[in-house]
PyMOL CGO cylinders between C-alpha atoms (Angstrom):
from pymol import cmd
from pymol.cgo import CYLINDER

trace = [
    CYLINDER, 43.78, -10.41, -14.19, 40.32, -11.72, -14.83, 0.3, 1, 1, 1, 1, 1, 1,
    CYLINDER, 40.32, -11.72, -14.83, 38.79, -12.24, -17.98, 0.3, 1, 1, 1, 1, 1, 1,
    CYLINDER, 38.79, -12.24, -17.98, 35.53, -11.51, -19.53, 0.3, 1, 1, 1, 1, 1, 1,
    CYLINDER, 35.53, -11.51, -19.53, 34.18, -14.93, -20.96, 0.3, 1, 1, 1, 1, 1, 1,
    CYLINDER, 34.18, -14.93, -20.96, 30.43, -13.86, -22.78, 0.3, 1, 1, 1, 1, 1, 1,
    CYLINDER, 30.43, -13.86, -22.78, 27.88, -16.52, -21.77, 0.3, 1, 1, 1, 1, 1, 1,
    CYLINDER, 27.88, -16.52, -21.77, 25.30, -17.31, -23.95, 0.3, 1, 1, 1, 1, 1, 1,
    CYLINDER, 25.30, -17.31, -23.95, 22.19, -17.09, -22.38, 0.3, 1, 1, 1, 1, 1, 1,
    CYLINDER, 22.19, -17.09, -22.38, 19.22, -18.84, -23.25, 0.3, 1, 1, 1, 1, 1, 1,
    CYLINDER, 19.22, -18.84, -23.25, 17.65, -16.17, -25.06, 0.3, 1, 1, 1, 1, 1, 1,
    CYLINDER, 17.65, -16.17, -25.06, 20.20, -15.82, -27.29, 0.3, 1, 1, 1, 1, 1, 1,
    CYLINDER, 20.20, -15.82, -27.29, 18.86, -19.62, -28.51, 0.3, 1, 1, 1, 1, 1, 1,
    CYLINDER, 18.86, -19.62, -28.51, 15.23, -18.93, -28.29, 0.3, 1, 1, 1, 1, 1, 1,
    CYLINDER, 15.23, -18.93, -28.29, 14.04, -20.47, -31.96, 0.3, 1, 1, 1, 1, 1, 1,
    CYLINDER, 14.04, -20.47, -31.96, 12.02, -17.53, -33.23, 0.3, 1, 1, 1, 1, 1, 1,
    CYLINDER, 12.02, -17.53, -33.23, 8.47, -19.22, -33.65, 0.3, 1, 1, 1, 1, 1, 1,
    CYLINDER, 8.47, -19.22, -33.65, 8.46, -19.86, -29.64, 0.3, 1, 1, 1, 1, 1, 1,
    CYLINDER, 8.46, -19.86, -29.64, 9.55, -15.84, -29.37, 0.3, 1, 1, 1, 1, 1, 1,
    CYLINDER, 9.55, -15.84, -29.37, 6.69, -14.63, -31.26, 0.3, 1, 1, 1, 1, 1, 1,
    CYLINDER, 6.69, -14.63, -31.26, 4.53, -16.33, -29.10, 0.3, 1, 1, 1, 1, 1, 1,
    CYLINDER, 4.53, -16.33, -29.10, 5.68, -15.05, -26.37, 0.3, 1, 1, 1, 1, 1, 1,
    CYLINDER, 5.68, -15.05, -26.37, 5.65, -11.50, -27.30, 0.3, 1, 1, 1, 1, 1, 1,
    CYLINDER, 5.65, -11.50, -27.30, 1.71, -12.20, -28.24, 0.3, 1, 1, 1, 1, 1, 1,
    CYLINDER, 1.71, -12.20, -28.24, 0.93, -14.30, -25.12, 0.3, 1, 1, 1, 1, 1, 1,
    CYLINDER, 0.93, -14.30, -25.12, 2.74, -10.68, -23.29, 0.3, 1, 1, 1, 1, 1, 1,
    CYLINDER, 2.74, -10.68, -23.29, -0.41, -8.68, -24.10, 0.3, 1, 1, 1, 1, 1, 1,
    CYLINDER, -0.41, -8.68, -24.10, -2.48, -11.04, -22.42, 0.3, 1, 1, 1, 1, 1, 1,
    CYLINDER, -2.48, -11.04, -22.42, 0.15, -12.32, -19.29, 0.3, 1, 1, 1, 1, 1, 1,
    CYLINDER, 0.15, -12.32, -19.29, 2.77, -10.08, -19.31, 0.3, 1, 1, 1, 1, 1, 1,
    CYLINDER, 2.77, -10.08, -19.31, 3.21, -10.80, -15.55, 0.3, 1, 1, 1, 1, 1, 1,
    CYLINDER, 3.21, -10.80, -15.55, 4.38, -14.59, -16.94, 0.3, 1, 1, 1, 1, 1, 1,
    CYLINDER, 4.38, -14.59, -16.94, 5.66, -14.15, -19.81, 0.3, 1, 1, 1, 1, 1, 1,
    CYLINDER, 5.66, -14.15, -19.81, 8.31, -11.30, -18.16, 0.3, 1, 1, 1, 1, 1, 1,
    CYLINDER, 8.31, -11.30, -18.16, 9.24, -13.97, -15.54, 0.3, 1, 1, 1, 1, 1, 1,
    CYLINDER, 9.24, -13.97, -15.54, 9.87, -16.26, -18.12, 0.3, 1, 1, 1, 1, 1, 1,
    CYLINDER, 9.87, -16.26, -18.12, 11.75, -13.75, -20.23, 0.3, 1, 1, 1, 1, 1, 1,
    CYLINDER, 11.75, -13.75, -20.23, 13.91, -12.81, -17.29, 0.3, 1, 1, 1, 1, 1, 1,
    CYLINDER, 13.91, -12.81, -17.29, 14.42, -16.59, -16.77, 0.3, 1, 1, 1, 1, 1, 1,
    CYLINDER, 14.42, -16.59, -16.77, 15.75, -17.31, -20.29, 0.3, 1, 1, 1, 1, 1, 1,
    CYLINDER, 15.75, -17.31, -20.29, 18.38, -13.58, -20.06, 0.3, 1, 1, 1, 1, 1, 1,
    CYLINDER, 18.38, -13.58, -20.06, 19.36, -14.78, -16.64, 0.3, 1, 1, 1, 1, 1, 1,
    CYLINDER, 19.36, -14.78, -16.64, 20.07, -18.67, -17.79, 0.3, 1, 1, 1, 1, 1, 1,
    CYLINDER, 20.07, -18.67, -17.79, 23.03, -20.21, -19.23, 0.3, 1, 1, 1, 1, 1, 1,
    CYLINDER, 23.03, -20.21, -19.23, 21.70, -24.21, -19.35, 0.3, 1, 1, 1, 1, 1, 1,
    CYLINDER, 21.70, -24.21, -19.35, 18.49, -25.30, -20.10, 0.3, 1, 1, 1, 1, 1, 1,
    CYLINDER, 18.49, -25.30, -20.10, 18.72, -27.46, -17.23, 0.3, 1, 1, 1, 1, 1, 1,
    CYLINDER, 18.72, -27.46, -17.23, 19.04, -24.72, -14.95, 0.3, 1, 1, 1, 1, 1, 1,
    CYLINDER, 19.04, -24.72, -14.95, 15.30, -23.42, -15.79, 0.3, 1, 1, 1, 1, 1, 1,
    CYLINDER, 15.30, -23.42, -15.79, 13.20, -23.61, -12.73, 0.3, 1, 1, 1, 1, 1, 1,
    CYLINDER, 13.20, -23.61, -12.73, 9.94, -26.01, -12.64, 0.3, 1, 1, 1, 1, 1, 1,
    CYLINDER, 9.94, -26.01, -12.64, 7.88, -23.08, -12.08, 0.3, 1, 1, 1, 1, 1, 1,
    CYLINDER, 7.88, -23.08, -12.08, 9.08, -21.46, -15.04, 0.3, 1, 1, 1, 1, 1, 1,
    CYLINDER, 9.08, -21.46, -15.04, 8.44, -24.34, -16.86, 0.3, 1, 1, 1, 1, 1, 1,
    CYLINDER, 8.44, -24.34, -16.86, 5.43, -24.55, -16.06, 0.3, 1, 1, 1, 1, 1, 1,
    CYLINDER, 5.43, -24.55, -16.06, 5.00, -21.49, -17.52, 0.3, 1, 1, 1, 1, 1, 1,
    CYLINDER, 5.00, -21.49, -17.52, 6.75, -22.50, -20.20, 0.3, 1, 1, 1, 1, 1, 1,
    CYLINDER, 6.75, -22.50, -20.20, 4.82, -25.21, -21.19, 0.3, 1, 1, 1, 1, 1, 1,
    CYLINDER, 4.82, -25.21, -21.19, 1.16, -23.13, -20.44, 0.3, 1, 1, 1, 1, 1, 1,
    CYLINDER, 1.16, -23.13, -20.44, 2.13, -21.12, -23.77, 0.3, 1, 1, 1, 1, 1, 1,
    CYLINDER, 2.13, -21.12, -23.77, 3.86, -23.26, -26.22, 0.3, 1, 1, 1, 1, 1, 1,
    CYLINDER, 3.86, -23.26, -26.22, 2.87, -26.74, -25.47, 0.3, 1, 1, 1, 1, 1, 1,
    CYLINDER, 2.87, -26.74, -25.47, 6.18, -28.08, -25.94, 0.3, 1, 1, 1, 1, 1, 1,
    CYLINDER, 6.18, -28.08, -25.94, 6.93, -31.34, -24.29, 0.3, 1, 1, 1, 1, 1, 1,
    CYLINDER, 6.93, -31.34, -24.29, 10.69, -30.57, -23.49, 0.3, 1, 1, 1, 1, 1, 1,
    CYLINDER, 10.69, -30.57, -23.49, 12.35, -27.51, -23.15, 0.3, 1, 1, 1, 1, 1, 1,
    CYLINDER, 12.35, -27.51, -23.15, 14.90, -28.36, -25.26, 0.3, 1, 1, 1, 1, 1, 1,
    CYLINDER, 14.90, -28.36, -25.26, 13.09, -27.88, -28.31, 0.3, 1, 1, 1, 1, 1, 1,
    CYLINDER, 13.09, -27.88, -28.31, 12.57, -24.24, -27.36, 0.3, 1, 1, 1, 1, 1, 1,
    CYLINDER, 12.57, -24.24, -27.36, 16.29, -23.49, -28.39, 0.3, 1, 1, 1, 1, 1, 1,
    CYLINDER, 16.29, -23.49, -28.39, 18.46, -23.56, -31.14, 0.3, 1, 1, 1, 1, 1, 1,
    CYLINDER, 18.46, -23.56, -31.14, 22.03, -26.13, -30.64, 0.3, 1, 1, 1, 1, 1, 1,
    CYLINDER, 22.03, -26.13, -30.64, 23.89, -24.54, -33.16, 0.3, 1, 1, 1, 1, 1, 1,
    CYLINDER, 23.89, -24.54, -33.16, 25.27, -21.77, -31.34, 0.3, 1, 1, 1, 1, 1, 1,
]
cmd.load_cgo(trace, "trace")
């Protein structure tokens, strides 16, 4: 018998001020910002984001590490 575990993915941690600016950056890059998006549903560890991606990342918010994208407390 296997069992379900739920992961949390990474968008499930997303603070909310770095999610509203990617939903405004998607009107002018939605081509990025869905790879990103995809990224964060897809990904379990923030260690497991792909450089490319963080590039991306980083294009929009700025942030030095992507830790501080996401919430700890969950």
């Amino acid at each position: 018998m296997k069992l379900k575990t739920d992961k949390i993915r990474l968008i499930d941690k997303l603070k909310p001020e770095y999610s509203a600016i990617f939903e405004k950056s998607n009107l002018e890059f939605p081509e990025l910002v869905a790879r990103i998006i995809y990224c964060f549903e897809e990904t379990e560890f923030v260690s497991d984001i792909p450089f490319g991606i963080w590039i991306d990342i980083k294009f929009f918010t700025n942030v030095y590490s992507p830790f501080d994208l996401f919430t700890d407390n969950i």
